[in-house]
Each structure stands twice: as C-alpha cells, then as structure tokens.
C-alpha positions, 0 to 999 in steps of 0.5 A: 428861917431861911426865906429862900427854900420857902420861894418857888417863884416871884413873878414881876407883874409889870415892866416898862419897854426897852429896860432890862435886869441892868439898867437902873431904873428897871422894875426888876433892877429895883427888885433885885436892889430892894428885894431879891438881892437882900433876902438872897432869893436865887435868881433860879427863883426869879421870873420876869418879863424882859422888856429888851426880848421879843413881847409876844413871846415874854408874854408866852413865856410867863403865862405858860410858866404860870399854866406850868406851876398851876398858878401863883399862890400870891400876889402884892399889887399897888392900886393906880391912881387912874385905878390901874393894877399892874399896868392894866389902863381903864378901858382895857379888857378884862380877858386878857394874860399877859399883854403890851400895853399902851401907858396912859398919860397919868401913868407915864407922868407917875412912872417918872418918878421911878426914873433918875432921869426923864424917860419917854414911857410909852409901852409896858408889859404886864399880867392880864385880869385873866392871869389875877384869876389863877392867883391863890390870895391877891392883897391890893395895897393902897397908901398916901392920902392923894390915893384916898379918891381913887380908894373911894371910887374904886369900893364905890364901884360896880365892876368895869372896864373904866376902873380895872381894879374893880376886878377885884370886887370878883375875885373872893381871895382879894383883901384891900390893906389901907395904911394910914389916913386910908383906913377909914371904914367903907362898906363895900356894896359889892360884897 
C-alpha cells in the first residue's frame, strides 16, 4: 500500500515559540525524522504551524485551511499530565480555534524533555477545543503509569475548564486507548 495517496493532510496540532521545520528540537522537525520522512508523506501533504511566522496569522492560516477541507477526518492527541490536549492548559476556554497560548509550569518542565538542551519555553501555538469539534474521529491516547492519576481524574470528571481534556467527554467520535497498566476498567459517568 502506498501510504501517501491515502493522505490528503497531517495537521501538526501544537509547536512551541520560536522553533521551526530546522531546528532539531521542533515538533515538526521530530515528525519529519520519526514520521513524515520514513513513510515518504510529500511535504505538499504536510500543514503545520510555523513558530518563527506572524501568529495570528499561522493560526488564520490553519483554521481556514481546515474550514477549506470541511475538516480533519482524524486526530491522535497525548493527554497532559495537567490534563492538557494539544497545548490547551486548564482554565483555557473552551471556544477558542487555533491560538497562542501561555505554557504553564508542569508543561514547560515536561517539554524539556523533547529538547537536547535547556530551552526556555514559555509560548506554544496549537488548535483550539472549537477546531476538536470539526474532527471526524479523535483517539486520545494515555500511556506510562505516572498517567494513571490524571487518567483517573479525567473519567471521573464533569466537563471544565480545569481539566480541558474532559472536552472529550462531549465529543461521541472520541475513544480513550490506555496502554499497559492504564487499561483497567473504569465506568465513565459521563457517557
């Protein structure tokens, strides 16, 4: 199968300030090494958000691109350990499309691990709750034990702002996949 005739777009959901598709520690710089490059996804493909551009209008960009395609059939999203999707923080608001947002501080000391050096990361440019919406199927995935608290608090949870990926609880075309010691059996009150 050739993968790339069956890819219209990858959207990449979230980059941090001030890095683009060259430097190393870049989302899209990682995608490209772990994802885009291997699979030989042409970059005509490929949709992101530069970090190095003007930021209202990347976030412009994107979400008119999106309106233009009528929306994403699919999106892959990592659950925070403050409960984060993309980079939406708790107490963000629920209507926002793409925006800038300001990292919070377990964010910005989790992000260094992506980096190979120290990097002050204050900002990050990512999709909004409202753009989630216009997603045909979203799969929110979950994995390592030190997830197993924010897994629990996020199902346990009615849907707000403190905890932004109880969103999902709204959304009928979201499924949680747990790996490993994560996929214990938890009845949702939400559904």
């Amino acid at each position: 199968m050739n993968i790339t005739r069956k890819l219209n777009f990858i959207v990449v959901l979230v980059v941090v300030l001030v890095l683009g598709k060259g430097d190393r520690d870049s989302c899209i710089g990682f995608m490209y090494k772990n994802l885009f490059s291997p699979l030989g996804i042409k970059d005509s493909n490929i949709i992101f958000y530069d970090g190095k551009a003007d930021l209202s209008a990347e976030c412009e960009r994107i979400d008119n691109y999106i309106q233009s395609v009528k929306g994403m059939d699919f999106m892959v999203l990592g659950l925070g350990m403050n409960g984060h999707l993309g980079l939406n923080e708790p107490g963000i608001s629920f209507n926002n499309y793409s925006h800038v947002v300001r990292l919070n501080g377990e964010t910005k000391i989790v992000a260094q691990k992506y980096f190979d050096d120290k990097r002050d990361v204050e900002y990050g440019i990512t999709m909004g709750m409202k753009n989630f919406d216009k997603c045909r199927r979203i799969v929110l995935i979950a994995t390592g034990e030190r997830k197993r608290k924010i897994v629990v608090r996020m199902l346990s949870s009615k849907i707000t702002k403190s905890l932004p990926a109880t969103y999902l609880h709204g959304i009928k075309q979201a499924s949680l996949y747990l790996e490993g010691t994560l996929a214990f059996t938890h009845k949702n009150p939400h559904k």
